[in-house]
Every structure is written in structure tokens, then in C-alpha cells.
C-alpha positions as semicolon CSV with decimal commas, in nm:
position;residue;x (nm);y (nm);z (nm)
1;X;1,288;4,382;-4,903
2;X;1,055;4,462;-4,641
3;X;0,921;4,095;-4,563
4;X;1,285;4,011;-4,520
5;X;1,422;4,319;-4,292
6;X;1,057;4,232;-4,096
7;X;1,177;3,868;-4,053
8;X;1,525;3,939;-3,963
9;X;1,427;4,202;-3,702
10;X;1,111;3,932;-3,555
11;X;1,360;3,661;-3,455
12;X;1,596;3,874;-3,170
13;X;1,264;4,027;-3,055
14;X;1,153;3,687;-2,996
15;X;1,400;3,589;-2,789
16;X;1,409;3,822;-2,612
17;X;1,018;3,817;-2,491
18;X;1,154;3,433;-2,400
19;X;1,418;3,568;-2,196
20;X;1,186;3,860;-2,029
21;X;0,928;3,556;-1,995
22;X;1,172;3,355;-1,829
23;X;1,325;3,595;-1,582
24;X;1,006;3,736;-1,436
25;X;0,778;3,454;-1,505
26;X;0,848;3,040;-1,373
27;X;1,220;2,887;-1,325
28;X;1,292;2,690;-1,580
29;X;1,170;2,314;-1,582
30;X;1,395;1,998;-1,497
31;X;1,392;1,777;-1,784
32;X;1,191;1,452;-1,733
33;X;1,488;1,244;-1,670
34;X;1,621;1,457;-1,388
35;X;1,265;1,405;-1,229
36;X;1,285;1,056;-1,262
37;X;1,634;1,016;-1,111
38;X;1,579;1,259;-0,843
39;X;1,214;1,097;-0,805
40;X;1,409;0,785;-0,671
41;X;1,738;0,931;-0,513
42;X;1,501;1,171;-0,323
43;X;1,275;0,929;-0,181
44;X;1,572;0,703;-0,066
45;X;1,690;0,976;0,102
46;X;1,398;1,095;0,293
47;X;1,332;0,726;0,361
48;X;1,684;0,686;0,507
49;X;1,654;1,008;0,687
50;X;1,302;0,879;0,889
51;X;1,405;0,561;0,970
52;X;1,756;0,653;1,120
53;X;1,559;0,995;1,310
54;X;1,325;0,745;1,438
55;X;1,615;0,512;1,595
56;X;1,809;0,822;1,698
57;X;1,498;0,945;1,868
58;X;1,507;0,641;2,066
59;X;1,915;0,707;2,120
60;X;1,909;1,048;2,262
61;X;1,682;0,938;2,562
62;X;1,921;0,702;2,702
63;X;2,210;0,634;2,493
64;X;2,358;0,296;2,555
65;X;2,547;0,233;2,226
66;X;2,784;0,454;1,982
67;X;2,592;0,691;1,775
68;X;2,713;0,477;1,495
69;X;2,504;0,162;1,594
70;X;2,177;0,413;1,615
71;X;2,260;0,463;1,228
72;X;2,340;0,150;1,181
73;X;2,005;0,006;1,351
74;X;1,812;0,293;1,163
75;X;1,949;0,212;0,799
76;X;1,824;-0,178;0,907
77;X;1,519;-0,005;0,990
78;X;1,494;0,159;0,647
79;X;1,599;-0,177;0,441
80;X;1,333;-0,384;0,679
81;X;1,060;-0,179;0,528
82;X;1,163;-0,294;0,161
83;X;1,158;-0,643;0,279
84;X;1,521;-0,701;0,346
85;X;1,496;-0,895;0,738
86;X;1,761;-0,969;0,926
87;X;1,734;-1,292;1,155
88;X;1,471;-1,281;1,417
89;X;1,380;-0,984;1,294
90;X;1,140;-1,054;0,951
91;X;0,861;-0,851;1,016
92;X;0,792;-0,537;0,762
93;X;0,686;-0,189;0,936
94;X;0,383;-0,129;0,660
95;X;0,315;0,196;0,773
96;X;0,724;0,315;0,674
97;X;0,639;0,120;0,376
98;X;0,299;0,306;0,253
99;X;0,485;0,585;0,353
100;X;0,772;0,538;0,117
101;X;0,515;0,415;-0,159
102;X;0,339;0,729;-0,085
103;X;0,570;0,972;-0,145
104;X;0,755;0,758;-0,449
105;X;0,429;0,818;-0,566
106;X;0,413;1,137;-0,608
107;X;0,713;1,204;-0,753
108;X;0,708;0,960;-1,015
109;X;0,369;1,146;-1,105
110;X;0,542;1,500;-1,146
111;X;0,795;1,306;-1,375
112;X;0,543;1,202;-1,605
113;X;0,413;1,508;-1,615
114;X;0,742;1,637;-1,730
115;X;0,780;1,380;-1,978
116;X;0,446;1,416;-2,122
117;X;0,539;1,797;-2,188
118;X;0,808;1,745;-2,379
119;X;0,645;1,482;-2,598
120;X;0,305;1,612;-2,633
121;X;0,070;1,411;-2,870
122;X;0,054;1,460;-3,179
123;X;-0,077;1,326;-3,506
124;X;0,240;1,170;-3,613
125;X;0,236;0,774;-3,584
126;X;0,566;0,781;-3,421
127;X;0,404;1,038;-3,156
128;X;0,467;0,872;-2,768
129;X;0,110;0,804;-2,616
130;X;0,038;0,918;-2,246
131;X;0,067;0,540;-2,178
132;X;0,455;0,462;-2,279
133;X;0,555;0,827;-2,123
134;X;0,418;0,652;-1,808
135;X;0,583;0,313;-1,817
136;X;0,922;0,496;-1,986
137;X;0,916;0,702;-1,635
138;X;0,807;0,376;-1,407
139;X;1,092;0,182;-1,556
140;X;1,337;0,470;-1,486
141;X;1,265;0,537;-1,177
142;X;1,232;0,165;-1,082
143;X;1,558;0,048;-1,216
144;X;1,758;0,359;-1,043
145;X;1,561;0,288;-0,687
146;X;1,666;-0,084;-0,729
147;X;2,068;-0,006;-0,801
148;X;2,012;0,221;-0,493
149;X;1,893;-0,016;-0,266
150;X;2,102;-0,271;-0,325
151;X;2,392;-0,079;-0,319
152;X;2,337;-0,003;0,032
153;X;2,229;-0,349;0,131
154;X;2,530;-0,432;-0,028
155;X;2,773;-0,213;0,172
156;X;2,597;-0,338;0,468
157;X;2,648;-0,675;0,415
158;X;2,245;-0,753;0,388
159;X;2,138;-1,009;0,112
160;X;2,100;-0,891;-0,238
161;X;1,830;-1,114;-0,341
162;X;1,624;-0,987;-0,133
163;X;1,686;-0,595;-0,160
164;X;1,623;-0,681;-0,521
165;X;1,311;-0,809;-0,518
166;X;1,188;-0,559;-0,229
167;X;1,300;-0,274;-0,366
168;X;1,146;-0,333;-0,740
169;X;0,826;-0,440;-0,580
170;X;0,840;-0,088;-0,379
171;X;0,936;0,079;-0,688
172;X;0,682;-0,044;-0,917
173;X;0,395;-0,013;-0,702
174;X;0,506;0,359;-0,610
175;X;0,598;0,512;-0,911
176;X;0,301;0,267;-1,128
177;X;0,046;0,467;-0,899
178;X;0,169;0,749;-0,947
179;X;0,198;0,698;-1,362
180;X;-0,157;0,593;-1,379
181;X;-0,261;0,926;-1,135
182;X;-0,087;1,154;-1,398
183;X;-0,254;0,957;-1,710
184;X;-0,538;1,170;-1,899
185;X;-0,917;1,066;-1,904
186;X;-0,870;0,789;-2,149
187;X;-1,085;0,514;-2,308
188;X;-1,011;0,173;-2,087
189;X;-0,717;-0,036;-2,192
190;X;-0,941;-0,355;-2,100
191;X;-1,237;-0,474;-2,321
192;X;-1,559;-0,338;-2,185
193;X;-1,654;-0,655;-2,019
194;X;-1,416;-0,680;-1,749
195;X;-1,345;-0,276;-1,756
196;X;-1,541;-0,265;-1,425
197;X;-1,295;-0,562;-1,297
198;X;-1,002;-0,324;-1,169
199;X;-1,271;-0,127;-0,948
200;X;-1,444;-0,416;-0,858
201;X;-1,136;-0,642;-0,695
202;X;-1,027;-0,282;-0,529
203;X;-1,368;-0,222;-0,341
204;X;-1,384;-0,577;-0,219
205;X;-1,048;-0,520;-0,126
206;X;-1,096;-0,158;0,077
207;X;-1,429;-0,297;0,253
208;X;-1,248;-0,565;0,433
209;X;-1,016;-0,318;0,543
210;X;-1,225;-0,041;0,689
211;X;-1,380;-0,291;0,922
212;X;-1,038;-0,403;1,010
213;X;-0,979;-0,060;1,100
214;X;-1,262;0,001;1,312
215;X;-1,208;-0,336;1,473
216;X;-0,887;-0,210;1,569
217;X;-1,005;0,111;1,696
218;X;-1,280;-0,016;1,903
219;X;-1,070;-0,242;2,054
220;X;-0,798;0,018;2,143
221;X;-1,066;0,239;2,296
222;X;-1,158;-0,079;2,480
223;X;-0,887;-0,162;2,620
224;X;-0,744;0,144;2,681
225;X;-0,647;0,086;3,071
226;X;-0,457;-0,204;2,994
227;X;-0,288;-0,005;2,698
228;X;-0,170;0,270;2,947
229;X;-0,065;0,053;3,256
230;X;0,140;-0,147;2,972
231;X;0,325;0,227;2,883
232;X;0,322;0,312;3,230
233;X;0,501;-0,014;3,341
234;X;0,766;0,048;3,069
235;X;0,872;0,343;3,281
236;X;0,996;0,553;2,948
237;X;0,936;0,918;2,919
238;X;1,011;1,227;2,709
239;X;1,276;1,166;2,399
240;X;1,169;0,755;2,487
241;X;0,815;0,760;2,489
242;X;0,841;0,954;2,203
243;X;1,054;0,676;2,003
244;X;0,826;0,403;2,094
245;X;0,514;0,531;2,010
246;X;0,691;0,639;1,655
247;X;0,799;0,256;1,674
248;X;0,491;0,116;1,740
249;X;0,340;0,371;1,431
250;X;0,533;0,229;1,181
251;X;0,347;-0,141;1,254
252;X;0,031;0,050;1,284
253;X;-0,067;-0,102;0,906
254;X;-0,024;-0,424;1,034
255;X;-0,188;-0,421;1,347
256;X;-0,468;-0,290;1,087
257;X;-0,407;-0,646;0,864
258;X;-0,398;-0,882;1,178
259;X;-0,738;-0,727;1,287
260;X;-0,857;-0,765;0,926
261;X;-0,761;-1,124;0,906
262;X;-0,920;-1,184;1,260
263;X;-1,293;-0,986;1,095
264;X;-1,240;-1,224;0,801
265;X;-1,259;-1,510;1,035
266;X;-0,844;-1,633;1,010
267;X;-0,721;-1,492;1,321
268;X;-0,381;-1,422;1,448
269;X;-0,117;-1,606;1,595
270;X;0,109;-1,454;1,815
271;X;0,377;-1,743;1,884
272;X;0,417;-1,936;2,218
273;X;0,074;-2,077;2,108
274;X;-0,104;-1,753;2,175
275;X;-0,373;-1,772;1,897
276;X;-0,663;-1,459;1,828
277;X;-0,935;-1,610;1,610
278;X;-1,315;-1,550;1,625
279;X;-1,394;-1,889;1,692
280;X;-1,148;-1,832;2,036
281;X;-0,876;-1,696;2,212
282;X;-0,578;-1,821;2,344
283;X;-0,306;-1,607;2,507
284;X;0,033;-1,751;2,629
285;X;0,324;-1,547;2,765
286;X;0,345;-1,178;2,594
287;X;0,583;-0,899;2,697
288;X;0,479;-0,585;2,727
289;X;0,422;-0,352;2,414
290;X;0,144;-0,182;2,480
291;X;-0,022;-0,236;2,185
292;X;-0,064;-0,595;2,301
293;X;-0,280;-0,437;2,555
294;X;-0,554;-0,367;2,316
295;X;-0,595;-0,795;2,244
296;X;-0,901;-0,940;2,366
297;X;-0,942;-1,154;2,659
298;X;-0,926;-1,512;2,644
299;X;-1,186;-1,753;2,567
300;X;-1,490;-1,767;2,314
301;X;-1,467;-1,326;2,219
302;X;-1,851;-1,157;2,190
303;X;-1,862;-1,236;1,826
304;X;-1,980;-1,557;1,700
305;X;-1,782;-1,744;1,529
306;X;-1,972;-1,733;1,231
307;X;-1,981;-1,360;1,241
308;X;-1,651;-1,352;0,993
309;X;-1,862;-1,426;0,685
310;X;-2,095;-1,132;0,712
311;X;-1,738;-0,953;0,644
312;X;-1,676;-1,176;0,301
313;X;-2,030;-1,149;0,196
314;X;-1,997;-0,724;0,256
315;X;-1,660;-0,747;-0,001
316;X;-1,877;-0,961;-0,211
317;X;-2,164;-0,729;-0,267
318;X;-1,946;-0,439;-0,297
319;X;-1,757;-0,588;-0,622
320;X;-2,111;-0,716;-0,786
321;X;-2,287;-0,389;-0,702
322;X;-1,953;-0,217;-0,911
323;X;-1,956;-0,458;-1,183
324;X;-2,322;-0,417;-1,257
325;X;-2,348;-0,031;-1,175
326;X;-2,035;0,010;-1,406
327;X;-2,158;-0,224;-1,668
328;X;-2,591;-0,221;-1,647
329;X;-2,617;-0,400;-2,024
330;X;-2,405;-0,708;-1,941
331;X;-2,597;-1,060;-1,900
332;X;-2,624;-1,293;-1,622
333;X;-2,331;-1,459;-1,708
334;X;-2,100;-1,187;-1,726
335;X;-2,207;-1,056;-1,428
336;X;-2,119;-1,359;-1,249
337;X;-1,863;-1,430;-1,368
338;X;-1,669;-1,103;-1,363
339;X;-1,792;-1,048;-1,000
340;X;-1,632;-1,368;-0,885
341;X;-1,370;-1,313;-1,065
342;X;-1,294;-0,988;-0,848
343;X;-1,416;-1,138;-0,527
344;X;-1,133;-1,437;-0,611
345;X;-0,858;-1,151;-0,705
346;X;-0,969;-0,946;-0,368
347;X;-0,941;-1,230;-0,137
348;X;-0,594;-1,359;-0,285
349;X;-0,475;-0,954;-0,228
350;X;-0,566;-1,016;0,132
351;X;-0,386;-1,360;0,184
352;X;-0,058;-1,173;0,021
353;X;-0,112;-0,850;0,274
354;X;-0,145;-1,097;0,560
355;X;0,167;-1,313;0,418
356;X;0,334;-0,957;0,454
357;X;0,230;-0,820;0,779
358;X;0,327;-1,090;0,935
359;X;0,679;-1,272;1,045
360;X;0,877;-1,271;1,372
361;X;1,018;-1,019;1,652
362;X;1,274;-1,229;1,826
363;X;1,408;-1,600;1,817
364;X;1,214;-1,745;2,081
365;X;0,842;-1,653;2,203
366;X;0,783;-1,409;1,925
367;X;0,786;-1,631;1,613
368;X;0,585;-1,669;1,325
369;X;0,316;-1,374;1,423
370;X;0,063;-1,211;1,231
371;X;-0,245;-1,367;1,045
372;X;-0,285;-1,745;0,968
373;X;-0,211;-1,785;0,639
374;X;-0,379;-2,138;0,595
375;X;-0,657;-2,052;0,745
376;X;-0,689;-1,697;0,508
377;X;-0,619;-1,857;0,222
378;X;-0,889;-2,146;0,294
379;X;-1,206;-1,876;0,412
380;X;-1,120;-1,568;0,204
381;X;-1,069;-1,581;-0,165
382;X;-1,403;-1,860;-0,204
383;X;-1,587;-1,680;0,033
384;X;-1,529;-1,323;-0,168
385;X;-1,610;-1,521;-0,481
386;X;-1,895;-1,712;-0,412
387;X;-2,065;-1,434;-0,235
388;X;-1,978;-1,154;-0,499
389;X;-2,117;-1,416;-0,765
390;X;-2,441;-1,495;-0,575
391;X;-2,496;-1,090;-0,484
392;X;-2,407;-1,022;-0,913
393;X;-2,700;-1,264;-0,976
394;X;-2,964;-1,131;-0,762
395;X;-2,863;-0,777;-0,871
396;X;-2,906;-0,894;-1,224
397;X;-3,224;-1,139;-1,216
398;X;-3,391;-0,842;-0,975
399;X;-3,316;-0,608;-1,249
400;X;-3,469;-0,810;-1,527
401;X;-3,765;-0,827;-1,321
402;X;-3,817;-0,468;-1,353
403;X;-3,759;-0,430;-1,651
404;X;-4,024;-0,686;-1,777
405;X;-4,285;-0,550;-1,494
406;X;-4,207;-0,226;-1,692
407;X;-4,315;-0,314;-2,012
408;X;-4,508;-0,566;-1,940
């Protein structure tokens, strides 16, 4: 009798410590589904919101058209940076992009989170891993982003192939990110001979792109005269200057690409056969943005020509001193071949971040810009190879060397 007026008395006290728990302690959690869907709506929104700010920006200084066109050019704005162009105007603001990635990102990683708690592991064989939790979320958030942005391009009249196969590339890289950054420590999903591959292709991928960078940045500094006469001569001020500068941010990725391709040895074309290459420079008739400014002057630049490989080779060693610090044991022809196998996937990343920094900004002198595909595509991906295969073998035969003055 006691046991059972014990258990019968337990169960209200219970819930009420829940409720007490509850009211003073953390709101209630969003189930994982909400997350996902309000993962996506959310960052449409706040993508929407920047773009159109940034054109409105631009509005309030001077306005010249109805309000209404400043939302429309802003929401053209927003579908441009998932890859939806409109004609003579093809080329992708990268920086609104990462941004968008960025934050999709993050989200998608809180809704994993929330997934994961409510289907912890456990020993049952019908348990959900960490790993389908994350891909349930990616798909959910990337199918719901995709019906949203083609539903707007849609209303707007843009083409629906393309929002299609923008947005799900957006999605998937966003909220796949941000899966694998809420994934626990886990045993690699790849066999232990190309485990080290993922890190490898990224580092010969980042190097590249910090000397872009600086490149870049030393040139600005440069050049920075010409930059300011260029703003000056634009005669814009206040709520203007403040729009084109946030303009001219949101190609500040590419600007980063085209001076990557140019330290890889491609170069740059900026239409009207205006070509920016290490082996020379050639500049036709250019309005004035000012960040045309920071371009070198024509003829043969300071570097050599040659100078582009030094680049390659620095990408090369970077994914052979990853595959061999990440993997000491494997043999000479592992090494090689793994390492060129991440120099290969690193230099085809760069030809497809070229292919998409680049396109045009008007339908007559400024077509077909950014990096020189043919040219990237021919140097990069066998240079990255070849010279992450030849740095993987001299890291490996200079190890065995050691090792047999060791015990020798």
C-alpha cells in the first residue's frame, strides 16, 4: 500500500519540478523542423533585406526613380548573388554570396543541433546516427530555400532554371557546412588512405588565396592616389558614397579571385581587349570605378612572368606536407598519389571560382571580365598536381633517409 500511495503521489510532484524548471529556468526549445524551416525563411529574409538596403542606400542620395524600382533593382540584387543574371548583367557579388552562405550556415548548424537532441544515440539499431540527423536537416533546409527562391524569381519574371540550380548550390554548401560544424569528433567516413585528402585539396586551395589577397592589398595601397582621384571624380558624397563603396564590397571576393588568377599566372581580362596577366598588361578604355584604379600599369608588370609558378608549387607543398603529416606510415606511392590527387582537385576548385567571379557589367565594353578561364584551366590544376606530387616524394624519400641513418 505504501509503494503504491508513494508512486501515485511521485508523478504530480514531478511535473511539477518540470513546470518550476521550465518557468524559471530556459524557454522552451523549437523543435528541429521549425529550425530548419526558419533556418531557410530567415536567411532569405535577411538576404532580401541587405540587398534591397544596399540599393535604397544608393536611392535616398539622389532619387531618380520610384521607390518601387529601388526594390525592384535590390531584389535583382539579391537573386544575382544566387546566380540568377539578368542580361548584361551576369556577374555574381561573392562577397553577398559568402555572406548568405555564412549565415545559412549557421543556422542550419543550430538545427542539427536540435535534431540531434531529440534523437540522441542510442544502442538500438534503428537509433539515427549524428550523420543522417545532418543530411535529414541539409535536405530540409535545402529543398525549402529552393521553393523560396524560385518562387520569387518566379513572381519576378526571372528564369527558373537558373534560380534552381543557384539556389540548391547556395543551399547545400551553406547548410552542408554548417551540418558537418555541428557533427561530433567521429572516426573518418573515408578509408585512412585518402582521410588526409579533404584537408589536403582545402590547404592547396586557401594558399592560393591568401596571396591573392595580399596581391590585392598591396596593390590597393599602391595605387591608392589613383583610387581616390577615381572617387573624387565621381563627385558622390554622403548617403552616395556610402552606396558605392557597399557596392563595390559586395565584388570585393572577386576582385580577391581575379588577383588570384593573375598570382597563378592566368590573368584577367577586362573586355575592350584590356587584358592583366603576369606575362603583360594591356589596358583599353575603362570607366571609372575606383577600384579599377588599383590595376597595374601597362606593359611587362615587376613580376616575371615566370613568377606565377612559385604560387602553384606553394599550393603544392602545402597539400603533400598535409598528406604526409596526417598520414606518416603511408608509402611512396600513396603519398604521391594522394598529394596529386589534391593538388588536381585544388586547382579544378580554382578554375570553377574563377568561372564564377567572372561575367559581364554592361553590353558593350564591359564583357566577358574576370579571370581567363583557358588559360586557368591549362596552368593550374597540372601545375598543383605535379608540384604537390614531386614535394610528397621528397618529403617521403627524405624521411626514409632518416629513418635508415637512424638505425643504421
Amino acid at each position: 500500500m505504501s509503494s503504491s500511495t508513494t508512486r501515485t503521489h511521485a508523478t504530480p510532484l514531478r511535473f511539477r519540478v518540470r513546470a518550476e524548471e521550465r518557468s524559471h529556468g530556459e524557454a522552451p526549445k523549437l523543435p528541429w523542423w521549425m529550425l530548419a524551416l526558419g533556418a531557410a525563411g530567415l536567411t532569405a529574409v535577411a538576404g532580401w533585406t541587405l540587398a534591397t538596403a544596399a540599393v535604397v542606400l544608393g536611392w535616398l542620395a539622389g532619387p531618380t526613380e520610384d521607390f518601387a524600382d529601388a526594390i525592384g533593382y535590390g531584389t535583382t540584387v539579391w537573386l544575382l548573388a544566387h546566380g540568377v543574371s539578368e542580361p548584361g548583367w551576369t556577374i555574381i557579388p561573392l562577397t553577398f554570396t559568402a555572406a548568405i552562405i555564412a549565415l545559412l550556415g549557421w543556422l542550419s548548424s543550430i538545427a542539427v543541433r536540435g535534431r540531434r537532441e531529440e534523437h540522441p544515440p542510442t544502442p538500438h539499431p534503428q537509433a539515427e546516427g549524428p550523420l543522417r540527423s545532418a543530411l535529414v536537416v541539409t535536405a530540409t533546409i535545402t529543398g525549402t530555400y529552393v521553393v523560396v527562391i524560385t518562387g520569387i524569381a518566379a513572381l519576378v519574371g526571372r528564369p527558373l532554371g537558373a534560380a534552381l540550380i543557384g539556389a540548391a548550390v547556395v543551399a547545400l554548401i551553406g547548410s552542408g557546412l554548417g551540418a558537418v560544424r555541428a557533427l561530433p569528433a567521429a572516426p573518418a567516413l573515408l578509408p585512412a588512405p585518402v582521410a588526409a585528402l579533404p584537408l589536403a585539396t582545402a590547404t592547396a586551395v586557401v594558399i592560393p588565396g591568401i596571396v591573392g589577397a595580399a596581391l590585392f592589398s598591396w596593390s590597393l595601397f599602391t595605387h591608392r592616389e589613383q583610387v581616390a582621384a577615381l572617387v573624387t571624380g565621381l563627385q558622390v558624397g554622403g548617403l552616395a558614397s556610402a552606396g558605392l563603396a557597399v557596392a563595390q564590397l559586395a565584388y570585393l571576393v572577386n576582385a580577391v579571385i581575379w588577383a588570384t588568377s593573375y598570382a597563378l599566372g592566368a590573368g584577367f581580362g577586362l573586355g575592350d581587349a584590356s587584358v592583366v596577366a603576369p606575362g603583360g598588361v594591356e589596358l583599353g578604355l575603362l570607366p571609372g570605378i575606383p577600384l579599377f584604379g588599383a590595376l597595374p600599369t601597362e606593359g611587362m608588370p615587376p613580376i616575371a612572368a615566370a613568377a606565377w609558378f612559385v604560387v602553384a608549387a606553394l599550393a603544392g607543398l602545402g597539400a603533400a606536407v598535409m598528406v604526409t603529416g596526417r598520414r606518416p606510415q603511408a608509402s611512396l606511392t600513396e603519398a604521391i598519389a594522394v598529394a596529386g590527387t589534391a593538388g588536381l582537385l585544388a586547382g579544378a576548385c580554382w578554375v570553377l571560382l574563377g568561372w564564377s567571379a567572372g561575367g559581364d557589367l554592361g553590353t558593350e565594353r564591359l564583357v566577358d571580365l574576370g579571370p581567363r578561364l583557358p588559360q586557368l584551366l591549362a596552368y593550374v590544376p597540372g601545375a598543383m598536381a605535379l608540384t604537390a606530387a614531386f614535394f610528397a616524394m621528397m618529403i617521403v624519400g627524405l624521411r626514409a633517409r632518416r629513418e635508415q641513418q637512424a638505425t643504421g
